[in-house]
C-alpha positions as CSV (number, residue, x, y, z in Angstrom):
1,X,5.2,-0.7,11.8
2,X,2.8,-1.9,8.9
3,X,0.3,1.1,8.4
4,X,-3.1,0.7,6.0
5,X,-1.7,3.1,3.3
6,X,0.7,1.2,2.1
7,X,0.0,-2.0,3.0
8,X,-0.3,-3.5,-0.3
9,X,0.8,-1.7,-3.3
10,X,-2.4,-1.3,-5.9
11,X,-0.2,-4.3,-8.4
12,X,-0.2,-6.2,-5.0
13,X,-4.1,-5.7,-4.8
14,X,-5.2,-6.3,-8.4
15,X,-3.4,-9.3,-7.9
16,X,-5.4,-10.5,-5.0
17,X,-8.8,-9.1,-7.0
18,X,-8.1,-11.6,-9.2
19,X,-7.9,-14.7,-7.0
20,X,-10.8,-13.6,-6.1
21,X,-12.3,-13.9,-9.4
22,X,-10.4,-17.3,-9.8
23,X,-11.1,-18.8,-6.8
24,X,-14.9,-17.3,-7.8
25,X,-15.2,-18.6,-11.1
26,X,-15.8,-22.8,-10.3
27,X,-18.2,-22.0,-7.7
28,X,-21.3,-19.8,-6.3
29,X,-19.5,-18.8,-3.5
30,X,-18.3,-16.1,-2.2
31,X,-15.2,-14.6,-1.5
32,X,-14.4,-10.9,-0.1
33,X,-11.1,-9.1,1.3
34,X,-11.9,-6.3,4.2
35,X,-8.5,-4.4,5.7
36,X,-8.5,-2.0,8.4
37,X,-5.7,-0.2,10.2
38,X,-7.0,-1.5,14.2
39,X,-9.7,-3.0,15.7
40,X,-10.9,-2.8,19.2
41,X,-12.5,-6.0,19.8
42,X,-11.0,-9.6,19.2
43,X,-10.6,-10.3,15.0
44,X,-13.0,-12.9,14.8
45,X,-15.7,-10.8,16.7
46,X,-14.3,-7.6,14.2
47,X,-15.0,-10.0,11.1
48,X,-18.2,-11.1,12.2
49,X,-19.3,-7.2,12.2
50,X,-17.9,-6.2,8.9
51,X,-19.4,-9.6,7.5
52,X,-23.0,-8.2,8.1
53,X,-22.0,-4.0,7.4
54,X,-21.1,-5.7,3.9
55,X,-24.4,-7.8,3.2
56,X,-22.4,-10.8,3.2
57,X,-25.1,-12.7,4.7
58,X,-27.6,-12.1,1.9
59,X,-25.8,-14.6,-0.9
60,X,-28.4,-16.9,-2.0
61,X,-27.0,-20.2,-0.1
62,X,-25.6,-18.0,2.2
63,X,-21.6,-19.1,0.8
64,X,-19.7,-16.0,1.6
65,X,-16.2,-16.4,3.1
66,X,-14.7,-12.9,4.6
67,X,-11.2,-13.2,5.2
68,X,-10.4,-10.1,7.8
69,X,-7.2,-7.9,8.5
70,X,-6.5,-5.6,11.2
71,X,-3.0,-4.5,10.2
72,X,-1.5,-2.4,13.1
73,X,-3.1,-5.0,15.5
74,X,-1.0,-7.9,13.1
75,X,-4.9,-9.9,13.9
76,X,-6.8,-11.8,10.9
77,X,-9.9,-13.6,11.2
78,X,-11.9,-15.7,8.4
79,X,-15.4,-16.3,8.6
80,X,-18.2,-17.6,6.8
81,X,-22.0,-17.8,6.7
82,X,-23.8,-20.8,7.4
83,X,-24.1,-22.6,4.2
84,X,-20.3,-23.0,3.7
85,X,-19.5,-23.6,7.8
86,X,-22.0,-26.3,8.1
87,X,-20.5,-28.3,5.1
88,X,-16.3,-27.5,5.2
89,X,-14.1,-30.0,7.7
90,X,-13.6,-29.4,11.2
91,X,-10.7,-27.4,11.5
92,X,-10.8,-25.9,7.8
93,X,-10.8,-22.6,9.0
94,X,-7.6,-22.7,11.3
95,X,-5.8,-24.7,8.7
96,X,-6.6,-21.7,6.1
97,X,-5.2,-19.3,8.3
98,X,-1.9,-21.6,9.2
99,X,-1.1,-21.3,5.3
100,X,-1.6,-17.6,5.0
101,X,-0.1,-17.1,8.1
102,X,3.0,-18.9,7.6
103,X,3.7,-16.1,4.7
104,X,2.6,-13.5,6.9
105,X,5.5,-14.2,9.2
106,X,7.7,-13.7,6.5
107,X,6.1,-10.3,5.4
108,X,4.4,-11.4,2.6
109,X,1.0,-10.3,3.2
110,X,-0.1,-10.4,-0.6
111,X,0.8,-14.0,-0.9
112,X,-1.1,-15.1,2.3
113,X,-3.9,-13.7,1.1
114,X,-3.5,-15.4,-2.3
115,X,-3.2,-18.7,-1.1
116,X,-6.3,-18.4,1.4
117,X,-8.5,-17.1,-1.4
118,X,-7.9,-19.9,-3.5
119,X,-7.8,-22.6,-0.9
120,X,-11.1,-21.2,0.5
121,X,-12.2,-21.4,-3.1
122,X,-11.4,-24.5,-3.6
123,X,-13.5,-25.6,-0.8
124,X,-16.6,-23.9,-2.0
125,X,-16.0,-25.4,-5.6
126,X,-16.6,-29.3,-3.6
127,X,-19.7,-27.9,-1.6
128,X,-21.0,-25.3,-4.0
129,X,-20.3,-26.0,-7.8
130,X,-20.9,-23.2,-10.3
131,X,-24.7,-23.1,-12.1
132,X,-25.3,-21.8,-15.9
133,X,-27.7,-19.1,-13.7
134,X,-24.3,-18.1,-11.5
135,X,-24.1,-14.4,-10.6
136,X,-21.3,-12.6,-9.0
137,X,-23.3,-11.9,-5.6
138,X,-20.7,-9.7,-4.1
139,X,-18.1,-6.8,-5.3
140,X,-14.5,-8.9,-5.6
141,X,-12.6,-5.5,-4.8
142,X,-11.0,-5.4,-1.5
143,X,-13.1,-3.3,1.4
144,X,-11.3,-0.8,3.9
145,X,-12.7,0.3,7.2
């Protein structure tokens, strides 16, 4: 059974800090990492929540992505604000979380994340290119609940 402790080992999260920072660096968006043990409500619901308790929703063009983990429920969720929903492809969303799940399966948690931080980040780069005024809106470090 995966428990929050040692989830990821602190090597495994700098790592994912910086994709972060350089899925972060090409575009105004923003990207955060929140893990908890369990939720009690569905993941997408849970994300929604923990989108708002972080101020995700007050980034200028409102371009945050949360990408969600409830690791003894083995449940994920990504969502983001407005601005980046109303401009990424129809099905983006699943398709992000096909790729990180598909190294999920296989136990690799750190890598999952990794790739959805930069594909998400790549999508923000097309919709919302960095400015010379850019400011990191949001802490990069990983959240826990």
């Amino acid at each position: 059974m995966l428990n929050l402790e040692n989830f990821l080992t602190k090597e495994e999260e700098q790592q994912i800090v910086e994709a972060i920072q350089k899925a972060e660096k090409e575009t105004s968006g923003e990207i955060r990492v929140h893990i908890e043990k369990t939720t009690s409500i569905a993941a997408f619901e849970r994300a929604v929540e923990v989108f708002n308790l972080l101020d995700m929703h007050q980034t200028e063009l409102k371009n945050g992505v949360l990408i969600y983990l409830a690791v003894e429920d083995k449940a994920f969720a990504i969502c983001g604000d407005k601005g980046i929903d109303e401009v990424v492809p129809e099905g983006f969303w699943d398709s992000t979380k096909e790729v990180m799940l598909a190294h999920f399966k296989n136990g690799d948690f750190k890598q999952g994340l990794i790739d959805g931080i930069l594909r998400a980040g790549r999508e923000l780069q097309q919709h919302f290119p960095c400015t010379d005024d850019d400011k990191d809106e949001l802490s990069n470090e990983i959240s826990r609940g």
